[in-house]
C-alpha positions as CSV (number, residue, x, y, z in Angstrom):
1,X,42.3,68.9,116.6
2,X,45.9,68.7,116.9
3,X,48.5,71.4,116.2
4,X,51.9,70.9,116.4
5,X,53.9,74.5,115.7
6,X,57.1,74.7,114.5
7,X,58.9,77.7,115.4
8,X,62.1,79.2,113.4
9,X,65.4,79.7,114.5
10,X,64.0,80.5,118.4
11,X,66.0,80.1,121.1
12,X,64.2,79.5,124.7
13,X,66.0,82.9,127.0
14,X,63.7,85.7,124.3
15,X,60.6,83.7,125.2
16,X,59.3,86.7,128.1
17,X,55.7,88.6,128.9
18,X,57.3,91.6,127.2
19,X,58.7,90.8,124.1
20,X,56.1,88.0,123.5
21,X,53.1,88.1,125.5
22,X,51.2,85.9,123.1
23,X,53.6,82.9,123.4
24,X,54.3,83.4,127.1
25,X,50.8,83.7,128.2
26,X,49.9,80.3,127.0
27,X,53.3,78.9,128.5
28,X,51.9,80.1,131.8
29,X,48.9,78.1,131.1
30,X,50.1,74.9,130.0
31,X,52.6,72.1,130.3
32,X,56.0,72.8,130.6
33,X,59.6,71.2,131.6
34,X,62.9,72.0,132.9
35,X,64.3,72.2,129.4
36,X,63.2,72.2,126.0
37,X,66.5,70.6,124.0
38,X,66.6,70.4,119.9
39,X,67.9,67.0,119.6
40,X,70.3,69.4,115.9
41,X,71.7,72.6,115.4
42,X,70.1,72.9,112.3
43,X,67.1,73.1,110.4
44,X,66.9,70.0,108.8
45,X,67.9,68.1,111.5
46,X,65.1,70.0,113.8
47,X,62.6,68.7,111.2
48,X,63.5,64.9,111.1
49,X,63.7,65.4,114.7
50,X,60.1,66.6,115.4
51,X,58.5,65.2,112.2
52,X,59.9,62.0,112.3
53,X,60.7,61.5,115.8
54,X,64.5,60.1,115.1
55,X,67.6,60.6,116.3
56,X,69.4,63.1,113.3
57,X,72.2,60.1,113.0
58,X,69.8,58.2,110.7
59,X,68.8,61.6,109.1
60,X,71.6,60.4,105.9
61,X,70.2,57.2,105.6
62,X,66.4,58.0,106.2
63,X,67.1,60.3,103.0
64,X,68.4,57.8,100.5
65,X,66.2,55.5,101.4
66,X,64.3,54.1,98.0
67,X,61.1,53.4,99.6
68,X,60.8,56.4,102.3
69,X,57.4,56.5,103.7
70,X,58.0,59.2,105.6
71,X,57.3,59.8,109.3
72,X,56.4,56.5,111.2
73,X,53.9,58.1,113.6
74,X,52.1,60.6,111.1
75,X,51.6,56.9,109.4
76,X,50.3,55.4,112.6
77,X,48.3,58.9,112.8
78,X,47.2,58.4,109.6
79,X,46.0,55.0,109.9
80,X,44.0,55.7,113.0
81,X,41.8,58.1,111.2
82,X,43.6,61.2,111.1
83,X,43.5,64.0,108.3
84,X,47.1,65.5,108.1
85,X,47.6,68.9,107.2
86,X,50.2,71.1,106.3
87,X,50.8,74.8,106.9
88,X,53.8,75.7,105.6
89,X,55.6,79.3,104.8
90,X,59.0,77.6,104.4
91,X,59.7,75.7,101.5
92,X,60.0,72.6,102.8
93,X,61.9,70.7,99.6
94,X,65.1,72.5,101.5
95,X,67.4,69.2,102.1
96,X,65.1,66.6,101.2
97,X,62.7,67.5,104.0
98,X,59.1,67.2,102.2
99,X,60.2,63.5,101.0
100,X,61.8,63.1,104.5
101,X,58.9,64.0,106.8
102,X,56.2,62.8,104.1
103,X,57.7,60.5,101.9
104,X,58.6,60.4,98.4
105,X,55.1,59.4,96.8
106,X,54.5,63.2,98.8
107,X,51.1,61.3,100.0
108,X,51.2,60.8,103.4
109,X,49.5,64.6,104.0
110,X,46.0,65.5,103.2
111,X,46.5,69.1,102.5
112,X,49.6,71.3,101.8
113,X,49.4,74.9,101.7
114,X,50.3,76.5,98.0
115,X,54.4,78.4,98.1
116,X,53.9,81.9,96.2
117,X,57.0,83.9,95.5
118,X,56.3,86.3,98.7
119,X,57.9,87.7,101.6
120,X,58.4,85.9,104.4
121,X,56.1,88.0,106.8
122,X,53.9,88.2,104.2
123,X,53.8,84.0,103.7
124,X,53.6,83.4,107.2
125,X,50.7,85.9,107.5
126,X,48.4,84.0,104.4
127,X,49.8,80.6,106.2
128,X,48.0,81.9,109.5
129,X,45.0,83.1,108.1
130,X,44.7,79.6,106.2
131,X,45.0,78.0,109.5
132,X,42.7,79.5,111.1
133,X,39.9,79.1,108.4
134,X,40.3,75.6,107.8
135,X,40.7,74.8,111.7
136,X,36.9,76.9,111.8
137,X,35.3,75.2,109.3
138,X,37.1,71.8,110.0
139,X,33.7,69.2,110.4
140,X,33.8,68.6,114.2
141,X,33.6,64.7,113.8
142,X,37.0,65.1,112.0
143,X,40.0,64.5,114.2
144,X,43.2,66.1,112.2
145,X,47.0,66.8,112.6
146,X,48.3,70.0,111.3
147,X,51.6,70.8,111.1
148,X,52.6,74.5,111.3
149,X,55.8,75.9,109.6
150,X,56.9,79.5,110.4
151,X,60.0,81.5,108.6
152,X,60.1,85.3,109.6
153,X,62.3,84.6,112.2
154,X,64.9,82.7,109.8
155,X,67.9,84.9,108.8
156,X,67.7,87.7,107.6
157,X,65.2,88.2,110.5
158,X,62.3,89.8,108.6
159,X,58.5,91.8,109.4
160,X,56.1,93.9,107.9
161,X,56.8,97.1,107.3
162,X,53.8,98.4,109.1
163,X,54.5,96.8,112.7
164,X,54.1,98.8,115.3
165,X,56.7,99.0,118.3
166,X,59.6,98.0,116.8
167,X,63.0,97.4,118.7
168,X,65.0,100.3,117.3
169,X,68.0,100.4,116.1
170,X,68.2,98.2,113.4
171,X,70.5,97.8,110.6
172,X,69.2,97.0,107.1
173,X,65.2,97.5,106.1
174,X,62.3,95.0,107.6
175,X,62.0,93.1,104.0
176,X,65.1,93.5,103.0
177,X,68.6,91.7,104.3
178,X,72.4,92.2,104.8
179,X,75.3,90.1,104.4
180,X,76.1,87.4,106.8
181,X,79.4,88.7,107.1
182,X,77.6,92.2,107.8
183,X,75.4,90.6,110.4
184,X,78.7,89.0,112.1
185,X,80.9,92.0,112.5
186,X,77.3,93.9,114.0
187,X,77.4,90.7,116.5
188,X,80.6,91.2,117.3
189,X,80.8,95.2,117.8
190,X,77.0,96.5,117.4
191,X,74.8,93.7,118.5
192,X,71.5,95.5,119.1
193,X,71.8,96.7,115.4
194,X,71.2,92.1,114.1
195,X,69.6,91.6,117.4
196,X,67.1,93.6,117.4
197,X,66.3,92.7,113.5
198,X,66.0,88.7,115.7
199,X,63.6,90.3,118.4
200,X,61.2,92.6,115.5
201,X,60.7,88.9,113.4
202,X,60.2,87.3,117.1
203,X,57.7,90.1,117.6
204,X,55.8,89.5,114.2
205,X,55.7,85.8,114.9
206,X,54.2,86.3,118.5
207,X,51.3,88.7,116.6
208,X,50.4,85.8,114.4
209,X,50.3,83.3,117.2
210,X,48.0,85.3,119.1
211,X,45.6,85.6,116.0
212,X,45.3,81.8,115.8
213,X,45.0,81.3,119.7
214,X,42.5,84.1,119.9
215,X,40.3,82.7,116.7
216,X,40.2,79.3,118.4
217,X,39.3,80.8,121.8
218,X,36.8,82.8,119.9
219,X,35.2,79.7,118.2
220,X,34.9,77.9,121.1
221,X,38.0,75.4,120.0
222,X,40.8,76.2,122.0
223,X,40.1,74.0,125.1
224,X,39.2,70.9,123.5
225,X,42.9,71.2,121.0
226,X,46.0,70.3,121.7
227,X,48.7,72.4,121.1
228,X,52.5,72.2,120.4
229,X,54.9,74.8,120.1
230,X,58.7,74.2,119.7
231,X,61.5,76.1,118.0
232,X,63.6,74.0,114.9
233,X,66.8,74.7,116.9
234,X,67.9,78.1,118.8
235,X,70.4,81.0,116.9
236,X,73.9,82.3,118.2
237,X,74.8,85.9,118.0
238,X,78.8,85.4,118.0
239,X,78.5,84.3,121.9
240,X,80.7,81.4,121.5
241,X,82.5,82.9,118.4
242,X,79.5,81.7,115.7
243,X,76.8,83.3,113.6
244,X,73.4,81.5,113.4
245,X,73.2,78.2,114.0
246,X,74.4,74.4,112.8
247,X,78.2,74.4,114.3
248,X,78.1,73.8,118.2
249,X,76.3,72.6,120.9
250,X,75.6,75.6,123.2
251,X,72.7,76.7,124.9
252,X,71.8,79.2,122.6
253,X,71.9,76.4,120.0
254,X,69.8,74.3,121.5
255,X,67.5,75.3,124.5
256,X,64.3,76.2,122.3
257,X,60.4,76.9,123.9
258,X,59.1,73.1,124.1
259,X,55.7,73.1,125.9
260,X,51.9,71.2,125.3
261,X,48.7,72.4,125.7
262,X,46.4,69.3,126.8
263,X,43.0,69.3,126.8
264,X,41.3,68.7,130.6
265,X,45.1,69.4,132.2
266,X,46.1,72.9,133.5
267,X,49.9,74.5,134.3
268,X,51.7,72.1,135.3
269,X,55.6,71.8,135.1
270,X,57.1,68.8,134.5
271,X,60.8,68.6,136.3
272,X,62.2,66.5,133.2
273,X,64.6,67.0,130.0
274,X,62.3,67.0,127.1
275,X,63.5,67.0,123.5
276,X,62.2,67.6,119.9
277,X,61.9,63.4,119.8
278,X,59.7,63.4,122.5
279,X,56.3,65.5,121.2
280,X,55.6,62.7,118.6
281,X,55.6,59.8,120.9
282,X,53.6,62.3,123.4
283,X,51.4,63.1,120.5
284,X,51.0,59.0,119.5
285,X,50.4,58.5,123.4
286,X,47.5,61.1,123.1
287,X,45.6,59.7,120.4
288,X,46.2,55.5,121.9
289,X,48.6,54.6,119.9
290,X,51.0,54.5,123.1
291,X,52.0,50.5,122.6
292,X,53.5,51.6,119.2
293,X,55.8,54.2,120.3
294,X,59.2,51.9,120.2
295,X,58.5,51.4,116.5
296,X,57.8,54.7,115.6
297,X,59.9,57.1,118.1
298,X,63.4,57.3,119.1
299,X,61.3,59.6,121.7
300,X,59.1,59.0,125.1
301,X,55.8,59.9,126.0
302,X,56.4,62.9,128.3
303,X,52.7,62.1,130.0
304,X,54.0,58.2,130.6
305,X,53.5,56.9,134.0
306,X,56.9,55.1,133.8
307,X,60.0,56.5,134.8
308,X,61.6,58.4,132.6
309,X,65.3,58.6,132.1
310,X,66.3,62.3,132.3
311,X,68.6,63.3,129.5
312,X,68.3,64.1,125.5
313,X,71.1,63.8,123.0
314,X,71.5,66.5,120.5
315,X,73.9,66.3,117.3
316,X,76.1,68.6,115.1
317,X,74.6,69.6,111.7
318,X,77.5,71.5,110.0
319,X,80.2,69.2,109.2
320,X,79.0,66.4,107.7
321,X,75.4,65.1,106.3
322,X,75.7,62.3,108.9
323,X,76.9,63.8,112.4
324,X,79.8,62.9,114.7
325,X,79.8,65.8,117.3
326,X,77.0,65.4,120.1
327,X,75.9,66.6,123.4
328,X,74.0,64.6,125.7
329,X,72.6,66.7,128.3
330,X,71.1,66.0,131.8
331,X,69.4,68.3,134.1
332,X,72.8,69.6,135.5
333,X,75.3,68.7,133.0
334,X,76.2,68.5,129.2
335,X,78.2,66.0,127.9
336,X,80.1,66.7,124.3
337,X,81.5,64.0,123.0
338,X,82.3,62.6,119.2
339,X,82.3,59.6,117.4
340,X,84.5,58.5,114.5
341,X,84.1,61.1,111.9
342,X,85.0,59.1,109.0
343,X,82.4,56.3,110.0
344,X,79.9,57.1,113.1
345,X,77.0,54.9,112.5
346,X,79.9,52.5,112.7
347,X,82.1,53.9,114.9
348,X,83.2,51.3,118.1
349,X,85.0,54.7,120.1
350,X,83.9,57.6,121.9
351,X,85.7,60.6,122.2
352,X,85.0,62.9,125.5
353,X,85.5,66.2,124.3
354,X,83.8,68.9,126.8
355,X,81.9,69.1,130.4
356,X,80.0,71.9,130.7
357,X,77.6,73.1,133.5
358,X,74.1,74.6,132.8
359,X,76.1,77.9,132.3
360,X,77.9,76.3,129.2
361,X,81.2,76.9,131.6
362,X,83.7,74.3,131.2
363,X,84.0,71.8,134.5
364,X,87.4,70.1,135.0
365,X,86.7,67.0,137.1
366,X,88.9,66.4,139.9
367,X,92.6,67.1,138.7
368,X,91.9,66.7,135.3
369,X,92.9,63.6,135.0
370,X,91.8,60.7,132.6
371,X,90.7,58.7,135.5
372,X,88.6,61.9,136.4
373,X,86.7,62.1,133.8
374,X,86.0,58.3,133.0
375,X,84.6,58.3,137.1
376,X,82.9,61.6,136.5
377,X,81.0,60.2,133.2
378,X,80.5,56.8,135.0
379,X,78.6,58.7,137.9
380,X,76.6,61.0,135.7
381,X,76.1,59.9,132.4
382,X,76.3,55.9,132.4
383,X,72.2,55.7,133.0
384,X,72.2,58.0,129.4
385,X,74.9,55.8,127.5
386,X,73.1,52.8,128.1
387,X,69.6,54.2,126.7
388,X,71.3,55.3,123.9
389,X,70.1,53.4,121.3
390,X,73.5,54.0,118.1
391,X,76.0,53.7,120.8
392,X,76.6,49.5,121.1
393,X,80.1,49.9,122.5
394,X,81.6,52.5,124.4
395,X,85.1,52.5,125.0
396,X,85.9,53.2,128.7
397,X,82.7,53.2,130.2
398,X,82.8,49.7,131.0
């Protein structure tokens, strides 16, 4: 069985022992990299990201297309004898994503979980308790895919009522909300009030994820599945001057938990870039479908014997439907640059906008000059422009 877990709004630095032992003890185990990078800011763009395995550019077009299939590699999945099942607390009509990730005809899955009018804590509880049933009684010839969509940890930041240790003070009620505006000016001049509403959803999530570890361990499951977990895309707390998520391209945007359980591999870390793209093609890879990756994937196989080129490109979500702000980011730098807003699947210029350091602290090449900064991309970034795959021309790298 494979399960591919898709975290809400969780950014990587509130992964710890403490705060959630669950998550972290099996990141211990397992295989991890040097980052974990959303290739979006947003939601939607996580999904098409992970789901389909494309670069959010196309996310626009994949959308209006009249005959969308849906994800290429859950079809190649699919087709190689795969049962594909969906776990969803989220409402996953939000921008087009069920039609998006599963096509219009809605037939590429096997099995979607039913949407009642509930809570969030209280969803994502009946959405692990479904998981875990149908991953017991699943007939062990069967080889399946399920997908697993959490949403406490969405804004408003929500748990049950009845959780024990929570992070006090908090503003608002565990089920209940507060204004965005509300929630800004507490980031701004009260953080722990919002931030501790973040950590108590974080919390509830982690609970969950060690009820389905534990019932898989219990049943004798856990060592022959393999085992995703990724965050959608991270969540700001005013740091850089926003709320949420879906405007820049900061660390807390996009550095989310990425990491594989494998069956027959222990810990072992990886020193590579690995993006939301990638767990698809690693996924196809798995399961032998490796020679179809470049017709399925804007991704890589992170278990590929080949070298890999060490960098991911992550886009904008929350100024237009089809992006023209992006970060490509290495293991030491980050890159943001833009296209031509008006036209960027067309657009013949690129605009360097920002070098930032692992920090996010701005780094002024040289003097500052032009000529700076076209040697300083040349030297680190020119093996990352050429791989990517929407960029035909770009002005001044030549």
């Amino acid at each position: 069985q494979i399960f591919l877990v898709i975290l809400e709004s969780i950014r990587d630095d509130v992964i710890n022992a403490e705060l959630t032992p669950n998550i972290f003890a099996l990141r211990e185990q397992v295989l991890t990299f040097d980052k974990g990078i959303a290739n979006g800011n947003a939601t939607h763009y996580g999904w098409y990201s992970i789901v389909n395995s494309q670069f959010p550019l196309f996310w626009e077009t994949h959308r209006d297309l009249p005959d969308n299939l849906g994800s290429a590699p859950l079809l190649m999945m699919k087709k190689a004898g795969y049962t594909i099942n969906v776990h969803t607390a989220k409402d996953l009509r939000y921008l087009y994503g069920l039609s998006i990730m599963f096509g219009k005809s809605k037939t590429l899955f096997d099995f979607i979980s039913d949407h009642p009018d509930i809570p969030p804590p209280n969803q994502d509880q009946r959405i692990t308790d479904e998981l875990i049933t149908m991953s017991i009684d699943q007939d062990p010839s069967e080889k399946s895919m399920n997908l697993v969509f959490l949403d406490s940890t969405h804004y408003p930041y929500r748990w049950p009522e009845d959780m024990e240790n929570e992070r006090r003070p908090f503003a608002g009620d565990p089920l209940g909300g507060l204004p965005l505006n509300e929630a800004r000016n507490l980031a701004l001049n009260d953080k722990e009030m919002i931030f501790n509403r973040y950590l108590n959803s974080l919390r509830f999530t982690d609970d969950l994820f060690g009820q389905f570890i534990d019932a898989l361990k219990r049943e004798g499951l856990f060592e022959q599945s393999v085992i995703v977990v990724v965050g959608d895309h991270g969540q700001q707390f005013m740091e850089h001057g926003f709320m949420m998520h879906g405007r820049t391209l900061f660390n807390e945007d996009l550095h989310v938990p990425l990491f594989m359980h494998i069956p027959g591999r222990s810990h072992e870390h990886l020193d590579i870039v690995a993006s939301e793209m990638d767990i698809m093609a690693t996924l196809m890879d798995l399961c032998g479908l490796g020679p179809e990756i470049p017709l399925a994937s804007d991704g890589k196989s992170l278990l590929s014997k080949d070298p890999i080129l060490d960098f991911t490109v992550a886009a904008a979500a929350g100024l237009q439907n089809t992006p023209y702000v992006f970060a490509v980011e290495t293991e030491e730098w980050k890159l943001i640059f833009e296209l031509e807003a008006r036209a960027p699947k067309e657009s013949r210029l690129l605009f360097v906008k920002r070098i930032l350091d692992n920090n996010d602290l701005e780094f002024i090449p040289g003097e500052g000059k032009e000529e700076d900064y076209r040697r300083f991309v040349r030297e680190n970034f020119a093996d990352a422009f050429e791989e990517i795959g929407f960029l035909e021309v770009l002005s001044g790298l030549d």
